[in-house]
N, C-alpha and C positions, 0 to 999 in steps of 0.2 A: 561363567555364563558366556554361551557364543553369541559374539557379536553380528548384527544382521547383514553381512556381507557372508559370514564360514557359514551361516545358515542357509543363505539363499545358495550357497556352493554345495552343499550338500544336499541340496534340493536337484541341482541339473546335472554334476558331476557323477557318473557312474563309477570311478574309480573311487571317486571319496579323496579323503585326505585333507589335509591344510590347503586353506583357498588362495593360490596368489593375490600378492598384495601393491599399490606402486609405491615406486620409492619415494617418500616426501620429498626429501632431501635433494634426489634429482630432479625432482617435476618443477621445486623450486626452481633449482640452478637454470633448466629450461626455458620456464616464464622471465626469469631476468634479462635472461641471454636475449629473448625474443619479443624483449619489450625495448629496453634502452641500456642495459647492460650495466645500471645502476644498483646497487643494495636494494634487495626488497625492502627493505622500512623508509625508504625515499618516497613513496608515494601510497597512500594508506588505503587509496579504492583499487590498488593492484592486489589487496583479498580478494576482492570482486573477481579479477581475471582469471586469481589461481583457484576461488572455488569450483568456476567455468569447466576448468582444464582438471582438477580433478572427479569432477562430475563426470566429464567426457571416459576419464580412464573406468569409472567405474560403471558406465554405461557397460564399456566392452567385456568389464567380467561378468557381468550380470544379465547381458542381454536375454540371454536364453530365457530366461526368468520371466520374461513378457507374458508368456505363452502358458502361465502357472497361476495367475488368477495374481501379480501386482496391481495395484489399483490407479486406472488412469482417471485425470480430470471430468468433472462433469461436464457436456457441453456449456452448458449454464452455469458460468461461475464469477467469483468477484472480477477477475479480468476482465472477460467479456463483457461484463454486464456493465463496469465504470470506467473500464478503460480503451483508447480505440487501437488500431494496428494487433497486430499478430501476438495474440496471449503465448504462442507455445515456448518462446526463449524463457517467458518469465514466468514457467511453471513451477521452478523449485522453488520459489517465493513463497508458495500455497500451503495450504495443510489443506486436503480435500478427504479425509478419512473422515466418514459418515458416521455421526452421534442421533438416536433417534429417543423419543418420546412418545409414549401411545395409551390410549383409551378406547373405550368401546366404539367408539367415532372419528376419530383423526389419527395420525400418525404424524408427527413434527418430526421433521428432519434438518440439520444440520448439514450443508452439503460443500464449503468451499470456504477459507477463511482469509484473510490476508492482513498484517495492521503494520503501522510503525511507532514511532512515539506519540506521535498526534491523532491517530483517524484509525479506526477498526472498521474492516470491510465484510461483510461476512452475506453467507445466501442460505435461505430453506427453503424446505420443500413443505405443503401440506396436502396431504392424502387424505380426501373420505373416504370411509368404509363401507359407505350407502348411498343410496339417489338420495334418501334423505337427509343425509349431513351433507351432502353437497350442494342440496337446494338452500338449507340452511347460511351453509358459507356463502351463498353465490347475493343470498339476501342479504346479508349482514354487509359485504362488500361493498353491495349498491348501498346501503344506507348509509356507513359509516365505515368507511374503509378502514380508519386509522384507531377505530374503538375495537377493531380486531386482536390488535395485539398490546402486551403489557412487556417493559425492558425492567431489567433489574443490572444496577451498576454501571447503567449507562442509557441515556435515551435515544431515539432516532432522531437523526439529523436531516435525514431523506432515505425514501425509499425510491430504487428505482426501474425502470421500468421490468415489468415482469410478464410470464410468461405463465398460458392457463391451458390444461390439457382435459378438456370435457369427457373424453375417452375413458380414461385414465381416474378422473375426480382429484387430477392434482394441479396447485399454482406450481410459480418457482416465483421467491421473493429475493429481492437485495437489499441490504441496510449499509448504509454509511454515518459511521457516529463519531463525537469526537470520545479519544480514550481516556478513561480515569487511569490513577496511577497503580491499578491492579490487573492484571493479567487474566482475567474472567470476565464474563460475561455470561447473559439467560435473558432468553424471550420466553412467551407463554402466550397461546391462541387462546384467546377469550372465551372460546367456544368449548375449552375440552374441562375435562373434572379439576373442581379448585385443588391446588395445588400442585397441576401439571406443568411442570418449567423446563425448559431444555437448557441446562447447562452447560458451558464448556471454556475452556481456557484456549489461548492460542501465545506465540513466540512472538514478540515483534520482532520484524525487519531491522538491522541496524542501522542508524543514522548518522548523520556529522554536521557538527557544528563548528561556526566560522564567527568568534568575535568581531564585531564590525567599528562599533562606539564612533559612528561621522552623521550627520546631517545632512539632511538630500530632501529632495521633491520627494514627494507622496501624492497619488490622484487615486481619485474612486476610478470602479474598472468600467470598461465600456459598456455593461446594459446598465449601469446607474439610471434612474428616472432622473436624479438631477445632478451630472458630472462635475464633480470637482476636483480641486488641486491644494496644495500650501505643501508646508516643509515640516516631516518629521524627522528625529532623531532614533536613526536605528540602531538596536544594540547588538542583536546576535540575529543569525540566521541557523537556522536546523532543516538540514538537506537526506531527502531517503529519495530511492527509486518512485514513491510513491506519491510523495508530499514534499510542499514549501512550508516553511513555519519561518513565521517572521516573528521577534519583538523587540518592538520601540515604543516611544514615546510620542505622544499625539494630541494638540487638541480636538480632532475631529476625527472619530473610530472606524468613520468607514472610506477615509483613506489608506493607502498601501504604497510601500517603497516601492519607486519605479527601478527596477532590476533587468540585468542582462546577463544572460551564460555568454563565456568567450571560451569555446570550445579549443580542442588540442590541434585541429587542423585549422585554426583562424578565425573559421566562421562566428558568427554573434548573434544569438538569438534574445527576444524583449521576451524577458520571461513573462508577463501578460498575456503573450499569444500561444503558451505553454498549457497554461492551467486552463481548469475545465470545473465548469459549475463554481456553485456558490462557497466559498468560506468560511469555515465558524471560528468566532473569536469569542476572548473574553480577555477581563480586565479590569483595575481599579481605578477609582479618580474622582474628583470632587467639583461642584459644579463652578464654573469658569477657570479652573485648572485644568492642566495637559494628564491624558492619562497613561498610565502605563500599560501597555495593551499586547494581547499576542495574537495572532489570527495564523490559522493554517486555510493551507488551497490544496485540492486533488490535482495532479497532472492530469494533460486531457489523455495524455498517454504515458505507457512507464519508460523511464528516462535512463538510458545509460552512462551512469554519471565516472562511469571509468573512462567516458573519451571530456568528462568536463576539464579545462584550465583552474576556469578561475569564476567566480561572481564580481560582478562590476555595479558600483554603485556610486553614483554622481562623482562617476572621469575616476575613478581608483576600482582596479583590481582586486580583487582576495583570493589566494590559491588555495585551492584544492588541498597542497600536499604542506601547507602548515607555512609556507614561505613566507616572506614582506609584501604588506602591501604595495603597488608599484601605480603610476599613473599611464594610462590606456594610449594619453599622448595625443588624441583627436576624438574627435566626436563619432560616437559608435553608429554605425549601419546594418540596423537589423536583417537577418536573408530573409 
């Protein structure tokens, strides 16, 4: 079977042949050279940099290719729609290949997907077919927005803001949910014939986890109705491009470890001013007992966690690249 790189080559190459290839081996030796000159397995988000860099080489064989029906991003996709700053670096993150559903009335589309281990992010489209399935959806909307749709293997967590084309007779919707431990997912528009579901599966993003096991402050976040503080004990953190996952141990669930990124050039950001929107957690525990609890948060934007150090959590460090924890040595100043 040709692999889809000899394919797209025999697609623009008039000569034909074997499609040049780059060499792993050196693009490695490259990125080490041009990183710190250390062993790639020293530092485990420098995949990050080498996927980058062989993305880039395989831009150049392939460019031609643009211009032969490759499929680019929607305007309207999970980036844009949950995250803020310039979606385009973090477009190979997406699966944006269009899955559709249809009846005599609508068309369910599928149009942008994104997840990690905690949080699946995903977008569709609905199309009517008629003035009158459109007037239909535009009722149902106003009465009951959220009786529109049915989730299977996962629920919504938030939908957010979307975007309606009266022209056209189409929305563009976004769901944010937290993920079960199966790789699928299915919505279905209430509106169309029973048993119409849009299935589909997506890849999570890889993640990384930092054993923590200390005790620190914990406060609700700043739109709390009613802000508070105490001391929980945190266990592990789970760090992706997309998502923070905390768990520890709590008596009161809607506090959260006060955390800092200590970036590679110095700087210190309060991870608080990081994330974006509300949290979903869960967890067990018995009443006047501490509970054991995990919550994730969306970044207000996607993070590049190849220039991160370390996570810092009450005056101690955590590296990134597996190392001892170390003490910060003063008291942190966020930029």
């Amino acid at each position: 079977m040709k692999n889809r790189l000899q394919s797209l080559w025999d697609e623009v190459s008039p000569e034909g042949g074997p499609c040049p290839q780059p060499n792993h081996k050196r693009v490695r030796r490259l990125v080490d050279a041009a990183l710190d000159k250390k062993p790639r397995a020293f530092h485990p988000w420098r995949t990050l940099r080498l996927a980058a860099v062989c993305a880039a080489a395989l831009a150049l064989l392939t460019g031609a290719a643009a211009g032969i029906g490759v499929l680019a991003p929607p305007t309207y996709n999970v980036l844009t729609a949950f995250f803020q700053g310039d979606a385009a670096p973090w477009e190979e993150l997406m699966d944006f290949q269009p899955v559709s559903v249809r009846d005599d009335n609508y068309t369910l589309t599928l149009t942008s997907t994104v997840a990690d281990s905690s949080t699946l992010f995903y977008t569709f489209t609905v199309e009517a077919h008629s003035d009158e399935a459109w007037e239909a959806l535009q009722a149902q909307m106003a009465e009951s927005f959220y009786d529109l749709f049915s989730f299977r293997f996962h629920g919504s967590l938030g939908i957010g803001d979307g975007e309606m084309d009266p022209e056209s007779r189409t929305i563009c919707l976004a769901v944010a949910t937290s993920r079960k431990w199966i790789a699928t997912a299915a919505v279905r528009l209430n509106l169309m014939d029973e048993g119409k579901w849009l299935s589909f599966s997506y890849r999570p993003v890889s993640g990384l986890k930092l054993t923590i096991g200390a005790e620190g402050l914990g406060r609700t976040d700043s739109h709390a109705a009613s802000p508070a503080q105490g001391t929980v004990t945190l266990n592990r953190l789970t760090l992706s491009p997309l998502t923070l996952e905390a768990e520890y141990t709590t008596e009161n669930t809607d506090l959260f470890p006060v955390l800092y990124f200590l970036w590679e050039d110095g700087t210190v950001s309060e991870v608080e001013s990081l994330l974006g929107g509300d949290g979903h957690g869960s967890g067990r525990g018995t009443a006047g007992e501490a509970w054991d609890y995990t919550r994730s948060y969306s970044f207000a934007a996607v993070q590049d966690l190849s220039r991160l150090e370390a996570v810092v959590f009450e005056g101690m460090a955590y590296p990134l690249d597996g190392g001892e924890p170390y003490e910060t040595g003063a008291a942190l100043s966020a930029d």
